[in-house]
C-alpha positions in Angstrom: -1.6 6.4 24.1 -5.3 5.6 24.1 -6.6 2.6 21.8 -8.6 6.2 20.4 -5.7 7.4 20.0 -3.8 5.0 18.8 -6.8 4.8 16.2 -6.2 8.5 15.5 -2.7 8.1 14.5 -3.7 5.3 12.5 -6.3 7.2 11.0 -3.8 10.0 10.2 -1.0 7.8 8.5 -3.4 5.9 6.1 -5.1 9.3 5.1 -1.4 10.4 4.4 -0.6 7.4 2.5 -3.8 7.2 0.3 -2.9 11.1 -0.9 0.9 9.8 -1.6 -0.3 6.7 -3.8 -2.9 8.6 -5.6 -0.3 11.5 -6.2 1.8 8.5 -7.9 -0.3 7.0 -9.7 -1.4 10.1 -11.7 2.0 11.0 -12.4 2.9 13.6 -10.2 5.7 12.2 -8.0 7.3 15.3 -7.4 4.4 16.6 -5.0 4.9 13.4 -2.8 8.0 15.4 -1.3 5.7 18.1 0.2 4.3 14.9 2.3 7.7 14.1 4.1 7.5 16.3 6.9 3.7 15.4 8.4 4.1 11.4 7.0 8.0 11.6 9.6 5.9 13.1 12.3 2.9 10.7 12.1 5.5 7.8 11.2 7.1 8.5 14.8 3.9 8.3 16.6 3.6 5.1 14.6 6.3 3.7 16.2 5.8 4.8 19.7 3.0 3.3 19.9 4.2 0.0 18.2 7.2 0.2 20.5 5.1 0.7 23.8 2.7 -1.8 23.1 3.9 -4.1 20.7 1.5 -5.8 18.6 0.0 -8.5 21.3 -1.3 -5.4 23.3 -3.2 -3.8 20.2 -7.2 -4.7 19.5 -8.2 -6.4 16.9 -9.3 -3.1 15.0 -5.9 -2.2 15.4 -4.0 -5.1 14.4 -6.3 -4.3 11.0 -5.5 -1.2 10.8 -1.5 -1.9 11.3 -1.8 -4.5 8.5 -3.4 -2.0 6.1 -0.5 0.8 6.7 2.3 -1.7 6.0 0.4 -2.7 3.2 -0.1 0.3 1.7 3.4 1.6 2.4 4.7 -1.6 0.4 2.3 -0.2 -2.2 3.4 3.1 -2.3 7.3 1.8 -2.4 6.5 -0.2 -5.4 4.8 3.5 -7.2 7.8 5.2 -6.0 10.0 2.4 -7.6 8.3 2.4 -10.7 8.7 6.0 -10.8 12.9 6.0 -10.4 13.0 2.9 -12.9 10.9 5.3 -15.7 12.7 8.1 -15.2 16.2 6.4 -15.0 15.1 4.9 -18.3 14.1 8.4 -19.6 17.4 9.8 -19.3 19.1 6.7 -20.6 17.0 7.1 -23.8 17.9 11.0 -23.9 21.2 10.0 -23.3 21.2 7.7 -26.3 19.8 10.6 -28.7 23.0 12.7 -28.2 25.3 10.0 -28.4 23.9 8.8 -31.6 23.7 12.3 -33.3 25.8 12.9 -36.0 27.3 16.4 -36.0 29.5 17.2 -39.0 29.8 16.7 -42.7 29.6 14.3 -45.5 32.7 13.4 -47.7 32.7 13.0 -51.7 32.2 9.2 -51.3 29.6 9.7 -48.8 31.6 9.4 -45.8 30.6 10.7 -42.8 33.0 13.6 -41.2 32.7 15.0 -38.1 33.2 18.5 -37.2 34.9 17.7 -33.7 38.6 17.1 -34.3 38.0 18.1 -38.5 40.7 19.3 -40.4 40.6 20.6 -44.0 38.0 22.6 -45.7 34.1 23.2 -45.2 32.5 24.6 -47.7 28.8 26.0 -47.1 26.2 25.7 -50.3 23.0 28.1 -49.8 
């Protein structure tokens, strides 16, 4: 590929990259997935390019512009990490709610019954 070219695809991925950090950093991780297809497409030319000329045979401008992808892709896997530690910790808390709920009755001396596994009588007051 051309070094305009090569500057194209570069070009292209950041682009890419800057919409998927600023889609996780307002909280809306979900439309990040619509970005897999074009980011795999642009990713291969990515590596085509880094495979054909390695880094020695890239210009200066390029070599900066390699250094800002990786970093941005670091970025962007430290958002999408954040993002699978908050909700993992959202479910864990929802998970906690319905494990702490008590379900049943009370007992004359204030014991607690529960309805699963209950025997004996229930009586309803209005």
């Amino acid at each position: 590929m051309s070094e305009t070219g090569n500057e194209a695809v570069f070009q292209r991925l950041g682009d890419i990259l800057e919409l998927e950090r600023e889609l996780l950093q307002t909280g809306r991780a979900a439309e990040v997935a619509s970005l897999i297809e074009e980011k795999m497409e642009v990713l291969q030319d990515f590596e085509a390019i880094i495979e054909t000329n390695g880094l020695s045979g890239v210009s200066h401008q390029e070599r900066r512009s390699v250094e800002r992808i990786v970093q941005m892709a670091e970025e962007n896997a430290a958002h999408m990490d954040a993002v699978r530690n908050g909700l993992r910790h959202a479910i864990r808390r929802l998970e906690n709610i319905n494990s702490e709920v008590h379900v049943g009755s009370y007992g004359r001396g204030g014991s607690q019954l529960s309805f699963t596994n209950a025997t004996g009588n229930f009586y309803r007051k209005a």
